[in-house]
C-alpha positions as CSV (number, residue, x, y, z in Angstrom):
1,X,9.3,-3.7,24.5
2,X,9.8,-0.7,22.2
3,X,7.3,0.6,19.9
4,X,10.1,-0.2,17.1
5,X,10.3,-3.2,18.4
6,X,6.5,-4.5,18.4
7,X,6.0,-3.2,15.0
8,X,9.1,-5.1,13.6
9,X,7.5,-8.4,15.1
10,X,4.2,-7.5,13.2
11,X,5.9,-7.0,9.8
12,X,7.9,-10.9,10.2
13,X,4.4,-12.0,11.3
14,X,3.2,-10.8,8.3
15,X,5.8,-11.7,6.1
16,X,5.7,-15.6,7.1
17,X,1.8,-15.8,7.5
18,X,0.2,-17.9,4.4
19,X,-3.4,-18.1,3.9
20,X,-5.2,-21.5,4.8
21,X,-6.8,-23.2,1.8
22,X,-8.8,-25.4,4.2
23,X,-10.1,-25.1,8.1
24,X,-8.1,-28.4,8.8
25,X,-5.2,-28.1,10.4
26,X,-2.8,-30.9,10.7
27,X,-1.3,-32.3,13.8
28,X,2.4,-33.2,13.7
29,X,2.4,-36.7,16.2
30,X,4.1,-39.5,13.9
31,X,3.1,-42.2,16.5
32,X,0.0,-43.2,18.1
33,X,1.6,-42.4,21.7
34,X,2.3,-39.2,20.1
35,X,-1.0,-38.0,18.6
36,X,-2.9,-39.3,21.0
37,X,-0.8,-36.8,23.2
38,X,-1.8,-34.2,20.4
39,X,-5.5,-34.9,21.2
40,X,-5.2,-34.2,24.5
41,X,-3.2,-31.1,24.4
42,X,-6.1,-29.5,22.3
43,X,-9.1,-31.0,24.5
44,X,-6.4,-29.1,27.0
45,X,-6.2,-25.8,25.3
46,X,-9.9,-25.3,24.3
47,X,-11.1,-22.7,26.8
48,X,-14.1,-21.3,25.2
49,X,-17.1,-24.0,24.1
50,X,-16.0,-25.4,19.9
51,X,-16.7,-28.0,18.3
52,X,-13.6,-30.5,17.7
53,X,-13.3,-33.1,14.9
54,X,-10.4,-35.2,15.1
55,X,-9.9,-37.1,11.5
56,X,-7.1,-39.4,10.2
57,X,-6.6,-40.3,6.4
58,X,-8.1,-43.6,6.3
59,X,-11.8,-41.8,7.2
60,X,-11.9,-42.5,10.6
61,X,-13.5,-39.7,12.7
62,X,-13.7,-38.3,16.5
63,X,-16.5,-35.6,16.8
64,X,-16.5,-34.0,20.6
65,X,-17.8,-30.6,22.1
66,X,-15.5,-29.3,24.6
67,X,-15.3,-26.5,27.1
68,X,-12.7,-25.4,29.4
69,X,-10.9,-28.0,28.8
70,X,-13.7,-30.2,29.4
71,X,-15.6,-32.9,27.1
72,X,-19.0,-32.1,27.1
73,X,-20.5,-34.4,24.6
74,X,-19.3,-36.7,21.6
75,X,-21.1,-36.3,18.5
76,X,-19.8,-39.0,16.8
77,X,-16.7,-41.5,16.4
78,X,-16.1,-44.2,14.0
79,X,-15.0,-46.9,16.5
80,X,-15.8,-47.4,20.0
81,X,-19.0,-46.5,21.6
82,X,-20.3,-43.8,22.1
83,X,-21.1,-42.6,25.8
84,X,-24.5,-41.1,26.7
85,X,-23.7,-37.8,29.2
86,X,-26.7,-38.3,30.3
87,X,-27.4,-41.6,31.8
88,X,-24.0,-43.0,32.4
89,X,-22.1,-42.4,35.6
90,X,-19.0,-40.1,35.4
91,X,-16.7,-43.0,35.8
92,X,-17.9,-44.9,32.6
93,X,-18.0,-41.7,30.6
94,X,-14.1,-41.1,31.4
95,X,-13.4,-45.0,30.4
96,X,-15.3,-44.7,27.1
97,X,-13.7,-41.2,26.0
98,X,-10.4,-42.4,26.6
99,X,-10.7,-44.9,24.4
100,X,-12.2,-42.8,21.8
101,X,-9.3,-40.5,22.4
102,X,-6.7,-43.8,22.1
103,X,-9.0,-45.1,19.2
104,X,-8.3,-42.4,16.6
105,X,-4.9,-41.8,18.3
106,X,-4.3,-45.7,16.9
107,X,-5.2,-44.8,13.4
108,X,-2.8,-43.6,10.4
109,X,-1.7,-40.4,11.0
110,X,-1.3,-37.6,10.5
111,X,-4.7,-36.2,12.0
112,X,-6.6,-32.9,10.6
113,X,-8.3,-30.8,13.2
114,X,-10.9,-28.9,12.3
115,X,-12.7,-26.4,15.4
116,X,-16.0,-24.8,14.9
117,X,-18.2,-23.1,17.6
118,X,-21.1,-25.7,18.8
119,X,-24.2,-25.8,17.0
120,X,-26.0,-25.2,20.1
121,X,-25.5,-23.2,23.2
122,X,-23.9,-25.0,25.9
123,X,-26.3,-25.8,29.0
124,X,-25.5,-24.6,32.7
125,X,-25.2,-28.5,34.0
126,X,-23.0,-29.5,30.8
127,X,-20.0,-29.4,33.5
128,X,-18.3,-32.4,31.4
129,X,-14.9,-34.7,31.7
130,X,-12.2,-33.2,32.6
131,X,-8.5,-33.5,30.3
132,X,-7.1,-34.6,33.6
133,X,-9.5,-37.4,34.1
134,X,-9.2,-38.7,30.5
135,X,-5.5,-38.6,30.7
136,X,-5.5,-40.3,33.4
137,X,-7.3,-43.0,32.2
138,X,-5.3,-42.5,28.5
139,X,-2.7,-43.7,30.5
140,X,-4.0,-47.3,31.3
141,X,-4.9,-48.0,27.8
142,X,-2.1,-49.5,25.8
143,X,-1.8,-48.2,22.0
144,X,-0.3,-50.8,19.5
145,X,3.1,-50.7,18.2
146,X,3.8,-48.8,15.2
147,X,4.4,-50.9,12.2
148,X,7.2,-50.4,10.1
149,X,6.2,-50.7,6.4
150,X,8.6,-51.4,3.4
151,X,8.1,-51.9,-0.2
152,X,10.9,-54.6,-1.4
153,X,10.7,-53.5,-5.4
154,X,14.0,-56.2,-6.1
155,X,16.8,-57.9,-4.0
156,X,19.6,-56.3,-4.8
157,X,18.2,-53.0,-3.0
158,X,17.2,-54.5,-0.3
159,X,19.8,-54.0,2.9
160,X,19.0,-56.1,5.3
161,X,19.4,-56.0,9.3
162,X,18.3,-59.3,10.8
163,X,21.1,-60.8,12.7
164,X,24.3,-62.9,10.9
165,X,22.7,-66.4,11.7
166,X,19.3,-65.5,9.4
167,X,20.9,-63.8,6.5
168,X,22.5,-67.0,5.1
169,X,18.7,-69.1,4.2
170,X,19.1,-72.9,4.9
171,X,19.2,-75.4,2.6
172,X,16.0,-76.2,2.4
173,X,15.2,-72.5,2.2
174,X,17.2,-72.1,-0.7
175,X,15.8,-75.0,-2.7
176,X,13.8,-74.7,-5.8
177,X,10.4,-73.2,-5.3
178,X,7.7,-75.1,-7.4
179,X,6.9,-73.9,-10.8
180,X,3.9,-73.4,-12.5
181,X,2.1,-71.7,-9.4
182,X,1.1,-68.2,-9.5
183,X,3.7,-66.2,-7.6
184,X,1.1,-65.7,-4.5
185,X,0.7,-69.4,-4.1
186,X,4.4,-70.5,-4.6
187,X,4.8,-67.6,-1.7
188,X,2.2,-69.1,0.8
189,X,3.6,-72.9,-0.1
190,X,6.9,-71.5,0.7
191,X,6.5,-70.1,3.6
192,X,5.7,-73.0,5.9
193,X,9.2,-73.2,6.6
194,X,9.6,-70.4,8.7
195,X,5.8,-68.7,9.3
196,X,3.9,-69.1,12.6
197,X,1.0,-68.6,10.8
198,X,-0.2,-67.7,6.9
199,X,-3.2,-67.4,4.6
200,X,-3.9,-66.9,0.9
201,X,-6.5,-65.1,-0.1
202,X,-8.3,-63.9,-3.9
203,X,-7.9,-60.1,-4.1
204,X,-11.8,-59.7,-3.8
205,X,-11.1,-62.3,-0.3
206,X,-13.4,-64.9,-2.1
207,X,-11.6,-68.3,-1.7
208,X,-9.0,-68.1,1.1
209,X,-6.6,-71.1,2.2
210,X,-5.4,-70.9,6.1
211,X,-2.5,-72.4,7.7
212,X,-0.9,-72.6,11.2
213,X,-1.4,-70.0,13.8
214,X,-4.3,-68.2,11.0
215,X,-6.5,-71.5,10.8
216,X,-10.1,-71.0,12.9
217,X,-10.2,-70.6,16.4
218,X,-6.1,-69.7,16.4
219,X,-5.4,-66.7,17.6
220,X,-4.4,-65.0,14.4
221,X,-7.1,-66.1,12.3
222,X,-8.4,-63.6,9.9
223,X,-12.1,-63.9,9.3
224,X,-14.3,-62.8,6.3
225,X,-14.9,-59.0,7.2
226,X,-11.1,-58.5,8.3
227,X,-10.2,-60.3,4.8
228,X,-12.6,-58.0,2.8
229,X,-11.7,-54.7,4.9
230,X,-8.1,-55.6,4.1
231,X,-9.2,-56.5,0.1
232,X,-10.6,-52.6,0.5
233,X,-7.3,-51.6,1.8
234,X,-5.1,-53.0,-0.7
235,X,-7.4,-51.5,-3.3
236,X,-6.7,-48.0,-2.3
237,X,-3.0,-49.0,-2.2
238,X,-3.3,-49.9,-5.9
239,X,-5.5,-46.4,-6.7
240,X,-2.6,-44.6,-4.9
241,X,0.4,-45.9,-6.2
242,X,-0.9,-47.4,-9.9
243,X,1.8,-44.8,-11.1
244,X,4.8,-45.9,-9.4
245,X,4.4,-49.3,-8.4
246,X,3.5,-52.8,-10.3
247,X,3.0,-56.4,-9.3
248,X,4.1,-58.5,-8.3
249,X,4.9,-56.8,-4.6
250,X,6.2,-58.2,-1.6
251,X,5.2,-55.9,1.3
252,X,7.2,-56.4,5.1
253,X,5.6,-54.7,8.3
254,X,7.8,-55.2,11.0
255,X,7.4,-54.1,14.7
256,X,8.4,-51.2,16.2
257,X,11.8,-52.0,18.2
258,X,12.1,-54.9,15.6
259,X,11.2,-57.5,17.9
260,X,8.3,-59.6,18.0
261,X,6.2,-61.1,14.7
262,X,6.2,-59.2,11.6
263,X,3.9,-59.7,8.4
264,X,4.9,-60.4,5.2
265,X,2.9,-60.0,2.0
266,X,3.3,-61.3,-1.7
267,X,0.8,-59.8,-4.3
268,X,1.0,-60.8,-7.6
269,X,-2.1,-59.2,-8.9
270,X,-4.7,-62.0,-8.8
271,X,-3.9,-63.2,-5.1
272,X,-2.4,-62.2,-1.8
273,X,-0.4,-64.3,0.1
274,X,0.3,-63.4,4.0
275,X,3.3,-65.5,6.4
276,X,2.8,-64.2,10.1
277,X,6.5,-64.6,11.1
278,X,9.5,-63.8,13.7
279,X,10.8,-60.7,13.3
280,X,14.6,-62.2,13.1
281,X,13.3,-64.3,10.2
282,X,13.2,-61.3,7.6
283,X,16.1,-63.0,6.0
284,X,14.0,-66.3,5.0
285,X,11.2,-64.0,3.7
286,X,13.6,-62.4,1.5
287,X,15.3,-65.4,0.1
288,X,11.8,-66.9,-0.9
289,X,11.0,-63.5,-2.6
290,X,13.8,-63.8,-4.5
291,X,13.9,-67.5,-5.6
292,X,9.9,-66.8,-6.9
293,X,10.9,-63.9,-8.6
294,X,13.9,-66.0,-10.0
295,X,11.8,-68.5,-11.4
296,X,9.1,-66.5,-12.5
């Protein structure tokens, strides 16, 4: 390369560079297979001994020292337990940091990255995990489907893709939804039709009503720290889109792939309705929305 030619490359690097208002850096994987991917390509690339901490926007955290591409120690993570280097055998160690790894791969992404150098100076037996054990074991640990989440503001802007024979609602789905209900309610009465499984719940999860596949001992049952954690949740949803966004909301989460059960929501500001349903039977969950919001 020519000495014209070097010092060219140095001016576009210096003409594209932008100064970092923070030490995070943001990783780009949009799915859990995807950032947990991420993870491991920086475990990877870490020769010299830093500090990594892996967090996602909804607080969760991974804190690990690693050193030539090795996983010396965790120093913290929000889920999962922690492993002792010391006690446990190598074997266990791998198990437990691949599912640290898949655990804040699972959260919301996108994750920040921040590197620092260890606190303390690494010791001569710290020899550590390697990335090609915890990939390996990455690889038997399943992450769950991403969810697909819509906002439906009003009817008419809704297009919908379920197949021909659910777009047209029965009769019964088309008849009259009680009046006098709030909107939550006349949703979670409603949806016995076509749910597998639904609950109603006070926004501050204080009086709940369960039905089908979410009654206790079901598989799908939601008890009362899931209900508050998701009270929490839907908090912050308020707090972060009080601006754009009013009640009453439906909210649809549908799997990735659209196939399997998807999660529908009605919130009319007091209480939250849930219906646990088939995928294909988006259409009946949209035909309720709108005869509530008819009648309202």
């Amino acid at each position: 390369m020519m000495d014209t030619e070097i010092l060219d490359m140095l001016e576009d690097i210096g003409r594209s560079a932008r100064p970092r208002l923070s030490p995070a850096i943001q990783l780009p994987g949009e799915t859990a297979d995807a950032r947990r991917s991420d993870v491991l390509r920086v475990i990877r690339g870490t020769i010299l001994p830093r500090r990594l901490e892996f967090t996602s926007p909804n607080g969760n955290c991974l804190a690990v020292e690693v050193n030539s591409s090795r996983v010396t120690d965790v120093f913290g993570a929000s889920t999962g337990s922690v492993p002792d280097f010391e006690t446990e055998p190598r074997e266990a160690l791998t198990e437990k940091l691949a599912q640290l790894v898949s655990n804040i791969a699972a959260a919301p992404g996108p994750l920040q990255l921040v590197s620092v150098r260890p606190d303390t100076a690494l010791e001569a037996d710290d020899v550590g995990i390697t990335y090609s054990e915890i990939e390996s074991a990455c690889a038997q640990i399943e992450l769950p489907a991403e969810p697909r989440v819509s906002i439906v503001p009003d009817i008419e802007d809704v297009a919908l893709d379920a197949p021909d024979s659910e777009q047209e609602p029965s009769a019964i789905e088309q008849a009259a939804v009680p009046e006098g209900l709030g909107m939550a309610q006349r949703f979670f009465d409603g949806a016995e039709r076509f749910a597998l499984g639904r609950f109603l719940s006070a926004s501050d999860s204080s009086a709940t009503q369960l039905d089908g596949a979410c009654t206790e001992g079901q598989p799908l049952h939601p008890d009362q720290a899931l209900l508050q954690n998701f009270a929490k949740d839907l908090a912050g949803w308020d707090a972060d889109s009080a601006t754009t966004l009013t009640h009453p909301q439906l909210i649809v989460m549908r799997p990735a792939g659209g196939q399997g059960a998807g999660l529908a929501l009605l919130r009319d500001g007091k209480n939250v309705a849930a219906a646990v349903h088939e995928a294909r039977k988006l259409g009946a969950v949209v035909s309720l929305w709108k005869s509530i919001r008819e009648t309202a």
